[in-house]
C-alpha positions, -999 to +999 in steps of 0.1 A: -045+253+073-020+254+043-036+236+010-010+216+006-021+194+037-053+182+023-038+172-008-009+151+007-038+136+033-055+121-001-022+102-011-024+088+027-061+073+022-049+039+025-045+045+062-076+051+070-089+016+056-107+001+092-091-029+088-058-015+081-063+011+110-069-015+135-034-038+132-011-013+150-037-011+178-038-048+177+000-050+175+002-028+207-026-047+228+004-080+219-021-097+197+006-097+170+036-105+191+071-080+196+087-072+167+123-083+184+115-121+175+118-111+133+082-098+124+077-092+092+052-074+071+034-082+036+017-058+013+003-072-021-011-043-042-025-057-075-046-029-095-078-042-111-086-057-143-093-038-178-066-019-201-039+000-191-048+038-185-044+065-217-010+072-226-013+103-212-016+097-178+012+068-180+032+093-195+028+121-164+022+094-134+063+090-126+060+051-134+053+024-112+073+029-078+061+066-079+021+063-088+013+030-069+044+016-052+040+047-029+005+044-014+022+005-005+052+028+008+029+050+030+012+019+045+038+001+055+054+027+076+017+026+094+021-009+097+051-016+110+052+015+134+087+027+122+109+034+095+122+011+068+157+022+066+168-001+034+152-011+003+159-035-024+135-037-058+133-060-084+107-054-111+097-065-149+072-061-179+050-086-180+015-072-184+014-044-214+043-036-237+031+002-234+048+007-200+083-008-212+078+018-245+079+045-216+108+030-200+082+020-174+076-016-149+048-030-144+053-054-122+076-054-090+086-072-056+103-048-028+116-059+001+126-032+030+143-032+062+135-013+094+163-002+120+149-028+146+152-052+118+116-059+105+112-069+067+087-055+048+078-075+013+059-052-010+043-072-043+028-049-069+017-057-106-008-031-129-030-054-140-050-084-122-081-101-137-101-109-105-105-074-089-089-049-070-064-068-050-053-056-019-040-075+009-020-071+041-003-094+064+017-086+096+032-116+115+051-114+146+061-145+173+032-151+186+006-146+158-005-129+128-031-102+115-045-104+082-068-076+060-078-091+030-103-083+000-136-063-003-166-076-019-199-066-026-212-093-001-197-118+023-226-140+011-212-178-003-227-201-021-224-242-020-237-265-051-227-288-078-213-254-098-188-250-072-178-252-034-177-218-014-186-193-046-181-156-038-189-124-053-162-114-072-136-083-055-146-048-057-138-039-091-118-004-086-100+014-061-124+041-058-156+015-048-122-006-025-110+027-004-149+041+000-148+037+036-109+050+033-121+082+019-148+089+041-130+082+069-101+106+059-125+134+053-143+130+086-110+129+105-097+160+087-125+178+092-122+166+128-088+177+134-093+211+114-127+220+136-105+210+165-081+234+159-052+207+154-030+195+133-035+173+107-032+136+113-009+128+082+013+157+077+037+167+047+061+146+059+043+116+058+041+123+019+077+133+014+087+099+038+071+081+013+080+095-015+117+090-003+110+054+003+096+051-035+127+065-048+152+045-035+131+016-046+134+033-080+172+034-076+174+003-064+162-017-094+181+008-116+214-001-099+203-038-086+216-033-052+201-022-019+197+009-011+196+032+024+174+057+033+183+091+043+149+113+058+170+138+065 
């Protein structure tokens, strides 16, 4: 099994979330509705709250589109169940002046286009105060599926303090993708002990890492941009 499989399977994780993992095999049973009728999809990726990370690593993480636009990149061709053959970015400082010093965003909205004509919107921003924010919505003609936020508990509380109180969302993406992780290993070690392939391959990574940089060319240049897998 060549290494560079189980390194590309880690940038892949967000796959493997269960509730993430279940929509295309809703979308299939007709839960969702066809595609045909203009279904569209809707990641918001918001990283948690806290200062930026050191300089260092902002300086050696390839910016926004390429560190955590991607992973949004990867899921969405899970999600939609094809390609996204345009993209258009738009993105903005508006958290730390540290990422426009590095000629860095940190904040952007992508929208993408697959050949059967779904839309994809993509919201991403480096900083949120209220958690780890992750949340994915796929609506077709004849309904909708929704994975929102982690917590500790599902637990809610009612009184004169407020209506409905929560536990706030997981705090970082390594308590958020637990089950992600886990799951990923055990289906690696699955396929491997199998004798089979991998179930994210290179290509997978270097799909999405196609997608991320034409969303990177397409706020340089403030146009759309196609993509070309080939």
């Amino acid at each position: 099994m060549p290494r560079e499989a189980g390194r590309l399977r880690r940038s892949a994780s967000t796959w493997f979330q269960p509730a993430v993992r279940s929509q295309p095999r809703r979308r299939a049973k007709g839960r969702r509705g066809g595609r045909d009728r203009g279904a569209g999809t809707a990641c918001h990726h918001k990283q948690g709250p806290g200062a930026s990370s050191p300089r260092a690593i902002l300086e050696a993480c390839g910016g926004l589109f390429r560190d955590t636009t991607i992973h949004d990149m990867d899921m969405a061709r899970f999600v939609l169940g094809e390609e996204p053959v345009e993209v258009f970015a738009m993105a903005a400082n508006r958290v730390d002046p540290i990422f426009a010093e590095l000629g860095d965003v940190d904040t952007a909205m992508i929208v993408m286009r697959s050949a059967s004509g779904a839309l994809c919107h993509i919201n991403n921003s480096r900083r949120t105060n209220y958690g780890y924010d992750q949340r994915v919505e796929a609506f077709g003609a004849e309904g909708m599926v929704r994975s929102n936020n982690h917590r500790p508990t599902e637990v809610s509380r009612h009184g004169a303090g407020g209506t409905a109180t929560k536990d706030e969302l997981l705090y970082f993406f390594i308590e958020r993708y637990r089950a992600a992780y886990e799951a990923e290993i055990r289906d690696f070690i699955d396929q491997v002990t199998a004798g089979k392939p991998p179930n994210v391959t290179f290509e997978d990574g270097r799909r999405a890492l196609l997608l991320s940089e034409a969303a990177l060319k397409s706020y340089q240049t403030n146009k759309p941009v196609e993509v070309n897998y080939g």
